[in-house]
DSSP file (Angstrom, degrees, kcal/mol; ACC not computed):
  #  RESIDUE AA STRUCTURE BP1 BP2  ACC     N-H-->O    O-->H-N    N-H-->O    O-->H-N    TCO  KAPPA ALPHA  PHI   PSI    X-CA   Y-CA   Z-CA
    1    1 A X     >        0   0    0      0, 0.0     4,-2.1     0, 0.0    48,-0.1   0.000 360.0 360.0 360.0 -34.4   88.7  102.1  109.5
    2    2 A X  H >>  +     0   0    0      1,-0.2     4,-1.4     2,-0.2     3,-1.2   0.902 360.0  46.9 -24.8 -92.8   90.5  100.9  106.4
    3    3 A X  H 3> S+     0   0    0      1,-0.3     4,-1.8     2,-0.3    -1,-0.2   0.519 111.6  43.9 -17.9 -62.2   92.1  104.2  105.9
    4    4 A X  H 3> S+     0   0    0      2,-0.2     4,-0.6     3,-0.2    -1,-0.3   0.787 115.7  53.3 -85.8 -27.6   93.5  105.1  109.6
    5    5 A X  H <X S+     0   0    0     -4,-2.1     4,-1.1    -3,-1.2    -2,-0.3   0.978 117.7  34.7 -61.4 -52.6   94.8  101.4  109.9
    6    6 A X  H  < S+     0   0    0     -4,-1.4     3,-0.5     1,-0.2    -2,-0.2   0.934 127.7  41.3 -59.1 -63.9   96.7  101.7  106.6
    7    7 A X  H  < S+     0   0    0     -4,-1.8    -1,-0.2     1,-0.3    -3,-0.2   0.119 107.5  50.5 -74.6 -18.9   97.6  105.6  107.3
    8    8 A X  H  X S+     0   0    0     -4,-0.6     4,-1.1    -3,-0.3    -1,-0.3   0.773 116.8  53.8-108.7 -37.8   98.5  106.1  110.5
    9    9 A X  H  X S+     0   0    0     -4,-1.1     4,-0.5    -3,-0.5    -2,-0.3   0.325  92.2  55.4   8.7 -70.2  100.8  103.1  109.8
   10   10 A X  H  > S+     0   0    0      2,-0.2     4,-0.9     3,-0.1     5,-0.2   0.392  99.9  68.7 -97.7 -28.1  102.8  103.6  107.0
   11   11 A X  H >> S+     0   0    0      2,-0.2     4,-3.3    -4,-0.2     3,-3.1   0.968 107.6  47.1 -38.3 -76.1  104.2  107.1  109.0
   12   12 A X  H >X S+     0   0    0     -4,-1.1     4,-1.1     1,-0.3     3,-0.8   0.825 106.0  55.8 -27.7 -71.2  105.7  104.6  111.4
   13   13 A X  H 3< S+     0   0    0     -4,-0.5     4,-0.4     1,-0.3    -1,-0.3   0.324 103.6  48.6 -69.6  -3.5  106.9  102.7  109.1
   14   14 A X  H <X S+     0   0    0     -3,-3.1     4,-2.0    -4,-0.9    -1,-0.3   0.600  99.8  64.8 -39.7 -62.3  108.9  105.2  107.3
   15   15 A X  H << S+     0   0    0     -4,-3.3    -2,-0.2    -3,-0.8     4,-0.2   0.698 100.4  55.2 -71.7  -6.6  110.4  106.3  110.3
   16   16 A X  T  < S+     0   0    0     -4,-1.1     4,-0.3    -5,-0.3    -1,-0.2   0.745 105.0  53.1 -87.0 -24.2  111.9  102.8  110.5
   17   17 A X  T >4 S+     0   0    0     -4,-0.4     3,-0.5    -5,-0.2     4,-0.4   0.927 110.8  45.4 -38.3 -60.9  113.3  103.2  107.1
   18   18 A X  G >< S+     0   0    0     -4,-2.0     3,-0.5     1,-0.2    -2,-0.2   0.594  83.4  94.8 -82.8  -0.1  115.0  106.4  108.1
   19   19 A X  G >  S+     0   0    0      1,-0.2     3,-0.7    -4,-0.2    -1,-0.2   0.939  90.6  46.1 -47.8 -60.3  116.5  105.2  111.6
   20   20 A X  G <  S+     0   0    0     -3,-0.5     2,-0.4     1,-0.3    -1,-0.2   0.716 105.8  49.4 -54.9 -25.4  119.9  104.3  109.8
   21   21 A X  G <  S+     0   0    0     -3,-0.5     2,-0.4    -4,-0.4    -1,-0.3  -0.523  80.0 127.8-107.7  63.2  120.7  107.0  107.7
   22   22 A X  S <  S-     0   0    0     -3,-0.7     3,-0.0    -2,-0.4    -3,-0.0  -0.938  72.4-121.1 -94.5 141.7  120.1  109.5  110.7
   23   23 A X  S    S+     0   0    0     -2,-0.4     2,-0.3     1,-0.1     3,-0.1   0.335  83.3   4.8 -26.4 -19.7  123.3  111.7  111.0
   24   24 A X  S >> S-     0   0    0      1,-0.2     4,-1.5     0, 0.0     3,-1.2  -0.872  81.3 -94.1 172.5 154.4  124.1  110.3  115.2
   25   25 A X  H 3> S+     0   0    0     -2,-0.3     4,-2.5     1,-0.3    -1,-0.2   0.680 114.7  67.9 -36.4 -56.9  123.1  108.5  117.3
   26   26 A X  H 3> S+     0   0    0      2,-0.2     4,-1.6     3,-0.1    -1,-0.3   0.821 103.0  41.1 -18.5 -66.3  121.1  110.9  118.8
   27   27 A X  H <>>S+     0   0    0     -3,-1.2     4,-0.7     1,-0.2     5,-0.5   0.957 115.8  57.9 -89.2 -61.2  118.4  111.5  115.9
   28   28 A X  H  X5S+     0   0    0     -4,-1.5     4,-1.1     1,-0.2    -2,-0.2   0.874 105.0  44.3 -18.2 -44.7  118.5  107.4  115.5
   29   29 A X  H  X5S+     0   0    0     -4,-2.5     4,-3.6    -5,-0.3     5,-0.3   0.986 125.3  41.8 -72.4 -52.3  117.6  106.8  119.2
   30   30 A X  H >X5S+     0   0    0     -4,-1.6     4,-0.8    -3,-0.3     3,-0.7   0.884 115.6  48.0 -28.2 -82.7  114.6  110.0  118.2
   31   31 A X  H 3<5S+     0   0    0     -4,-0.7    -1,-0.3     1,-0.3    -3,-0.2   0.639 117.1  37.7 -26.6 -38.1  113.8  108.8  115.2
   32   32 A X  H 3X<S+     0   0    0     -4,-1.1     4,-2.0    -5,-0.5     3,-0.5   0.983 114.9  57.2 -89.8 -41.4  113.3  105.1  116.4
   33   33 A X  H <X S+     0   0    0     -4,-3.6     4,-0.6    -3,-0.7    -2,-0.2   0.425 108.4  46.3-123.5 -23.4  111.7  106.6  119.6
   34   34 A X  H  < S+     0   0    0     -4,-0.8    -1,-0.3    -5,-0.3     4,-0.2   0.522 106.0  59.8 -87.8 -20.5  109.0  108.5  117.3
   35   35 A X  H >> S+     0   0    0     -3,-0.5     3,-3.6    -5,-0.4     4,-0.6   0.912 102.7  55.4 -75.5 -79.8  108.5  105.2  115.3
   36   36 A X  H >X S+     0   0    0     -4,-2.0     3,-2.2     1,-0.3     4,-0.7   0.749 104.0  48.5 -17.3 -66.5  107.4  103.8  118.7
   37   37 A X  H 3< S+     0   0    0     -4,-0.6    -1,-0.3     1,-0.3     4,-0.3   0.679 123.0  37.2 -55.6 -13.3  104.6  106.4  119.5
   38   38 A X  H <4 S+     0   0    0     -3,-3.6    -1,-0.3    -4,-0.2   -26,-0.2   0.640  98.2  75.2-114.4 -13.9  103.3  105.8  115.9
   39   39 A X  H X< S+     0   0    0     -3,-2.2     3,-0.7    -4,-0.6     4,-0.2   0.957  98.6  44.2 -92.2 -43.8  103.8  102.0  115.4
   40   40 A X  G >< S+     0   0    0     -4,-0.7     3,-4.1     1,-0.2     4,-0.3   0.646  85.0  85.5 -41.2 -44.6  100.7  100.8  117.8
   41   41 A X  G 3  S+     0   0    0      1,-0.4     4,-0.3    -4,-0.3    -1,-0.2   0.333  80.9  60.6 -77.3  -0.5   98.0  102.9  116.9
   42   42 A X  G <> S+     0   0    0     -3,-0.7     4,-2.0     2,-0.1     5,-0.4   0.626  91.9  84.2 -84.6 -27.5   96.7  100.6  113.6
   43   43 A X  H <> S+     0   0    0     -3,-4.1     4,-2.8    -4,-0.2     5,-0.2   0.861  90.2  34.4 -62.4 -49.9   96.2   98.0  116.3
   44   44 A X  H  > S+     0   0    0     -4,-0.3     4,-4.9     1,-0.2     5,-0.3   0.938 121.2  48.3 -38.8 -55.3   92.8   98.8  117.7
   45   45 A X  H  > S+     0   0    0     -4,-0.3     4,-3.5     1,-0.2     5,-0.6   0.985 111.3  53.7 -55.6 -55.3   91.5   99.8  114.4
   46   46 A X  H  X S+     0   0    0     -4,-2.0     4,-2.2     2,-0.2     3,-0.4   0.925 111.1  45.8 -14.7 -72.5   93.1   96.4  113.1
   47   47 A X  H >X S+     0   0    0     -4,-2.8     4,-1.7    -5,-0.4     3,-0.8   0.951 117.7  45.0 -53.5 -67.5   91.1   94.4  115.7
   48   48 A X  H 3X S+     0   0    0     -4,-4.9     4,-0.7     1,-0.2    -1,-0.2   0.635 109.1  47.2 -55.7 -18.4   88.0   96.3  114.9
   49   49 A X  H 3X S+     0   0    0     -4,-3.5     4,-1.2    -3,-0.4    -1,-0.2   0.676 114.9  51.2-101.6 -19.1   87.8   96.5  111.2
   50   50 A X  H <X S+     0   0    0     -4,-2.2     4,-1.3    -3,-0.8    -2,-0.2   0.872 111.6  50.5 -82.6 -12.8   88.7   92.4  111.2
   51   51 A X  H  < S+     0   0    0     -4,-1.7     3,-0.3     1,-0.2    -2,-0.2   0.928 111.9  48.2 -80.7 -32.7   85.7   91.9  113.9
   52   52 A X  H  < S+     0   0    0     -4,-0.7    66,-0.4    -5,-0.3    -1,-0.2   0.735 103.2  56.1 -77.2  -8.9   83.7   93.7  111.7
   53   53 A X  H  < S+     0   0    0     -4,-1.2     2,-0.2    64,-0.1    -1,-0.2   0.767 104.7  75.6 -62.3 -36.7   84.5   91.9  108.3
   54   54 A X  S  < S-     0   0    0     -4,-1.3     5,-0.2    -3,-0.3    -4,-0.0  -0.420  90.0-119.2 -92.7 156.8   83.4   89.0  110.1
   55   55 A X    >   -     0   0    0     -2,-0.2     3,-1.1     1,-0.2     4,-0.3  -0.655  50.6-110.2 -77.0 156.0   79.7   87.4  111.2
   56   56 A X  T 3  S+     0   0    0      1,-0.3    -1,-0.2     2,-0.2    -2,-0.0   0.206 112.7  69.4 -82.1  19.5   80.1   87.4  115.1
   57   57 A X  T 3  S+     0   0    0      1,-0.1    -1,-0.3     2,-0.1     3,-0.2   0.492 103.9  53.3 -90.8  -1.9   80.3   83.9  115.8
   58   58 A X  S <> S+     0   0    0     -3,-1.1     4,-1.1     1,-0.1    -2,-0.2   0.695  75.1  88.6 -57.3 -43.3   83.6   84.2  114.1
   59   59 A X  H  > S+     0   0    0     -4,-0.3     4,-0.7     2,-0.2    -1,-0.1   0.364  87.3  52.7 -71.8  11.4   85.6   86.9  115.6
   60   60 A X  H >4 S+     0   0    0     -3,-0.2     3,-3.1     2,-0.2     2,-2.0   0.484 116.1  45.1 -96.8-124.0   87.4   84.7  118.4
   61   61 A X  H 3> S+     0   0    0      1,-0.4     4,-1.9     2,-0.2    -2,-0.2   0.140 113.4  43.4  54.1 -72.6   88.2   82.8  115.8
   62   62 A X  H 3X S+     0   0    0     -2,-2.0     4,-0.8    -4,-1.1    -1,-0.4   0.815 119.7  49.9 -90.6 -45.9   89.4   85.6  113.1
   63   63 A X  H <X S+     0   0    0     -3,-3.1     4,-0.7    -4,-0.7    -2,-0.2   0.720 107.2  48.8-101.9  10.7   91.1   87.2  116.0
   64   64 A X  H  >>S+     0   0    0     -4,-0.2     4,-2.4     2,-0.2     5,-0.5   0.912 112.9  47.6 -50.8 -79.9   92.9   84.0  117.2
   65   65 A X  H  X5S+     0   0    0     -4,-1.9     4,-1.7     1,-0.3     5,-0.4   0.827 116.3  52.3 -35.2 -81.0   94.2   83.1  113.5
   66   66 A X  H  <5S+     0   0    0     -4,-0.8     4,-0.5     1,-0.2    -1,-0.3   0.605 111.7  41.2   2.7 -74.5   95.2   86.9  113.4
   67   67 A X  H >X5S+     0   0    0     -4,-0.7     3,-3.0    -5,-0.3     4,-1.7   0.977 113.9  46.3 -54.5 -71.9   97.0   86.9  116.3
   68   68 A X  H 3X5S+     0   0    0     -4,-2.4     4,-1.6     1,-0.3    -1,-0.3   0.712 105.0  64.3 -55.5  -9.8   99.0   83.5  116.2
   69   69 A X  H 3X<S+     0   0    0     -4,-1.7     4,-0.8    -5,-0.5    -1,-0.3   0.708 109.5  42.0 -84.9   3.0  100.0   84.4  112.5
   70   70 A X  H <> S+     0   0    0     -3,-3.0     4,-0.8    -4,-0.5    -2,-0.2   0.754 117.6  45.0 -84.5 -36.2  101.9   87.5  114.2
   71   71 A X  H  < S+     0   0    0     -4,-1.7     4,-0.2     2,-0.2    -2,-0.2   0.742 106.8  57.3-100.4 -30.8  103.2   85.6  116.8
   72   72 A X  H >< S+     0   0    0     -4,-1.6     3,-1.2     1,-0.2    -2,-0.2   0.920 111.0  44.0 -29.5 -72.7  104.3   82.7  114.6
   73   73 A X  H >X S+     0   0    0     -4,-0.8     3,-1.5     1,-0.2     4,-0.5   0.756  95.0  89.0 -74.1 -24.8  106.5   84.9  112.4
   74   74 A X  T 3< S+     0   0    0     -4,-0.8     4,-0.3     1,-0.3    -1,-0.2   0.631  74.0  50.9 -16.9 -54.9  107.8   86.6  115.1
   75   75 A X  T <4 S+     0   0    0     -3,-1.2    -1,-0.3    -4,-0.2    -2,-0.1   0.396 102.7  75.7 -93.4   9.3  110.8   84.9  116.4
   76   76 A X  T X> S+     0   0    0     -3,-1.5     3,-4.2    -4,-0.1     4,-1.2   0.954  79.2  72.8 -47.5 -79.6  112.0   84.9  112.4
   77   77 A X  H 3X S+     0   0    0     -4,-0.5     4,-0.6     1,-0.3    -2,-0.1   0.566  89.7  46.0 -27.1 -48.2  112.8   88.2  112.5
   78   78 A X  H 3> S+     0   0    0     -4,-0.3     4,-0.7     1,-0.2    -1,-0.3   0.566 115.9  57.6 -81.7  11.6  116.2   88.4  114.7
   79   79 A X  H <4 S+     0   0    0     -3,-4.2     4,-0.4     2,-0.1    -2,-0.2   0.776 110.6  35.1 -84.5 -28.1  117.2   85.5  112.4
   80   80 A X  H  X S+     0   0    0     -4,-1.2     4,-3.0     2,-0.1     5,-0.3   0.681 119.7  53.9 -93.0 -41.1  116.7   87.3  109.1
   81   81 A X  H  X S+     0   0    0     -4,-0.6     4,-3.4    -5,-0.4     5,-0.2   0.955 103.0  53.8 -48.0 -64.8  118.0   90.5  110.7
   82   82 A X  H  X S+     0   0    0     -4,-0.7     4,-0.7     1,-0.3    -1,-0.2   0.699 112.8  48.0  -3.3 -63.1  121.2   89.0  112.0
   83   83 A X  H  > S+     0   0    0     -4,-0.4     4,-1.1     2,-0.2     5,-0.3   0.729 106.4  51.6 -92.8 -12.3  121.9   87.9  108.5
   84   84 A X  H  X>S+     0   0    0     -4,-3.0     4,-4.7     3,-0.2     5,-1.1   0.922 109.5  50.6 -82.6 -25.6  121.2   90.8  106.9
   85   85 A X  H  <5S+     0   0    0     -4,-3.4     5,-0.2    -5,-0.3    -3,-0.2   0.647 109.8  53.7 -49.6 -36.2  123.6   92.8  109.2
   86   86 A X  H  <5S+     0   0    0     -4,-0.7    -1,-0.2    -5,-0.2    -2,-0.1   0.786 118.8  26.7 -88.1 -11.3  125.9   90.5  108.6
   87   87 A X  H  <5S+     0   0    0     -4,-1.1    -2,-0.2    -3,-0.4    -3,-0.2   0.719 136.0  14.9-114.5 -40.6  125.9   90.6  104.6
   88   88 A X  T  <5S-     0   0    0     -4,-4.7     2,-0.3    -5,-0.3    -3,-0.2   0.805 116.7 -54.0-116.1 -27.3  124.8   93.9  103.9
   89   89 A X    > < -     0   0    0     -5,-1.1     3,-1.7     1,-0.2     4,-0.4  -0.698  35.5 -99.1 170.3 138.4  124.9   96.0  106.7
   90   90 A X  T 3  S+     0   0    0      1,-0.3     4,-0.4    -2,-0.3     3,-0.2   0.741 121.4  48.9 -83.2 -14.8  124.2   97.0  110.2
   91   91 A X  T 3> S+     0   0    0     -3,-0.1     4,-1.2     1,-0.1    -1,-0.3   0.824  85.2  98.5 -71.4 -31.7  120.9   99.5  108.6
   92   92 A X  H <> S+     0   0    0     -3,-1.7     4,-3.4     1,-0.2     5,-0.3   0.745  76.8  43.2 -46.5 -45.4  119.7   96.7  106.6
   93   93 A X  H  >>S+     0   0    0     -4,-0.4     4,-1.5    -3,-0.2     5,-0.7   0.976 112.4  56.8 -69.5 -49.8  116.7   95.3  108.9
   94   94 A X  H  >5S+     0   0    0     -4,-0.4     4,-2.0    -3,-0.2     5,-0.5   0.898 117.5  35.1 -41.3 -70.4  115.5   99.0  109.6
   95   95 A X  H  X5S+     0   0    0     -4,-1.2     4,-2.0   -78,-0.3     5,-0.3   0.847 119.9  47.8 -54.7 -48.4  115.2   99.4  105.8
   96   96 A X  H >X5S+     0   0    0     -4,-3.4     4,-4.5     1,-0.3     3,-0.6   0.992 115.2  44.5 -52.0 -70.2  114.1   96.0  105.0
   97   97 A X  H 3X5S+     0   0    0     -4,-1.5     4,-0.5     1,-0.3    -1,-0.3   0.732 113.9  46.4 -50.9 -21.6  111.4   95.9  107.6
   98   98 A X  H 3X<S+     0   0    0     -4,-2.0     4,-0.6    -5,-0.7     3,-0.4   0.809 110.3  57.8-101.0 -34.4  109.9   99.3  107.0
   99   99 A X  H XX S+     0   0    0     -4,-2.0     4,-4.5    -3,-0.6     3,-0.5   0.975 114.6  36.6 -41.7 -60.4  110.0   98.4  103.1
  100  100 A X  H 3X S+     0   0    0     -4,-4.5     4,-0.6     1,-0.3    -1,-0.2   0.632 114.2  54.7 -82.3   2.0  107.7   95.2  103.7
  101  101 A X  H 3X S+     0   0    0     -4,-0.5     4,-0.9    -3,-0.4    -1,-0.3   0.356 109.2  45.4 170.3 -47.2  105.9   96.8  106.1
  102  102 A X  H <X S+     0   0    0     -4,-0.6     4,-1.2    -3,-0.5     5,-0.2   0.835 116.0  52.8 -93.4 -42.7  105.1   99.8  103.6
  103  103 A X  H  X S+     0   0    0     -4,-4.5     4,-2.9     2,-0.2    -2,-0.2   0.826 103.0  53.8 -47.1 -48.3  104.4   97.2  101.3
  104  104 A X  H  X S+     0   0    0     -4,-0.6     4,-2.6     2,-0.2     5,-0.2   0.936 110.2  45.9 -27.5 -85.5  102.1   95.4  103.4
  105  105 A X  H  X S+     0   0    0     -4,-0.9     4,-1.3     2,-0.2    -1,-0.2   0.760 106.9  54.2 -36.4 -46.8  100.0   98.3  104.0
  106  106 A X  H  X S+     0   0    0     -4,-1.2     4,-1.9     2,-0.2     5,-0.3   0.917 117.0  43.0 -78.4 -65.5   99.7   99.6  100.4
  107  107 A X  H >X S+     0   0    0     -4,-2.9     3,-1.2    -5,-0.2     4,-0.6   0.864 112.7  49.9 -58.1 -55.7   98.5   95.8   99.5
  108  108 A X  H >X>S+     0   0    0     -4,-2.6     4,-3.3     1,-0.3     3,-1.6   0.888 116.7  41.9 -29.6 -78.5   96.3   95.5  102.5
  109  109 A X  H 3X5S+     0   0    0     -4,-1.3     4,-1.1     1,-0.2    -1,-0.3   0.778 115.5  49.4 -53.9 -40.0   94.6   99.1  101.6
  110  110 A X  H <<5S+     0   0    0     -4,-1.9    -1,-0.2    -3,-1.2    -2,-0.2   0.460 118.4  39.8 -99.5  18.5   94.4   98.3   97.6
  111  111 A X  H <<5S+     0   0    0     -3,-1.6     4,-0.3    -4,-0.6    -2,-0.2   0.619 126.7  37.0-106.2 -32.6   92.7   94.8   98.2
  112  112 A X  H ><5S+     0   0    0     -4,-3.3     3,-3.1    -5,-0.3    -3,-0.2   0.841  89.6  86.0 -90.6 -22.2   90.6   96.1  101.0
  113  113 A X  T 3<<S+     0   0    0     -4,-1.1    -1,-0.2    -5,-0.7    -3,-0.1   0.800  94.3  46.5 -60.4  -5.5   89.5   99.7  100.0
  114  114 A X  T 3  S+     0   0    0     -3,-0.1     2,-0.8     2,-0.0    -1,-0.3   0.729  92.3 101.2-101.8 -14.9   86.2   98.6   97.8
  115  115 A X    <   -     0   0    0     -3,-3.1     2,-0.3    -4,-0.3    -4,-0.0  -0.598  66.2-145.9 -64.9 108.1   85.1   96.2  100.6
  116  116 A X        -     0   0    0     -2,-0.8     2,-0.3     1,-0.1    -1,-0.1  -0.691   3.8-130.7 -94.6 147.7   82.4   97.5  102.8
  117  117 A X        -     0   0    0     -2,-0.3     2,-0.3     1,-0.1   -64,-0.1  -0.617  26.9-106.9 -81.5 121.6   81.8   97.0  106.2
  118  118 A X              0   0    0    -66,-0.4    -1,-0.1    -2,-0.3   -64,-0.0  -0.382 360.0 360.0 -22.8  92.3   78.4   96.0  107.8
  119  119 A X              0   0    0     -2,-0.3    -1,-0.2     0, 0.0    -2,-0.0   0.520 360.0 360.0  21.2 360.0   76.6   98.5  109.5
């Protein structure tokens, strides 16, 4: 589960890198519009590989935390964006956010990949 959360993932997240340095408008709207189709598809797996780290009087719980820590940082984002547009550049949040994002994902996958999951 590891492995298709991280993997299917980090595509996405790529393609949010490359939105800015598309050539027009055109492969930008594509590019971001392929990001889309790709960006979702760690959630199930997500959901499932944290209920399954945990014993099951836990996972409401574990997927609670989850959740509100998502939803917490959230409204950050057009604030840091905003400013980055305004000091480096109107690309800057694609790049940033698909950077930490890529980052994310490579740590997440080389802390998790020796853990096994319960039967």
């Amino acid at each position: 589960m590891l492995n298709t959360m991280v993997f299917t993932h980090l595509p996405s997240n790529l393609l949010l890198i490359l939105v800015p340095l598309m050539p027009s408008l055109g492969w930008a709207i594509a590019v971001l519009l392929a990001r889309f189709v790709l960006s979702q598809m760690d959630v199930p797996t997500r959901q499932a590989y944290i209920a399954a780290m945990v014993d099951p009087e836990e996972r409401t719980a574990a997927a609670a935390f989850t959740n509100t820590s998502r939803y917490a940082a959230r409204p950050l984002g057009p604030l840091v964006g905003t400013a980055l547009m305004s000091a480096v550049g109107f690309g800057a949040p694609f790049v940033v956010a698909g950077a930490i994002k890529s980052v994310y994902d490579l740590l997440l996958w080389r802390v998790f990949r020796r853990v096994r999951l319960p039967e």
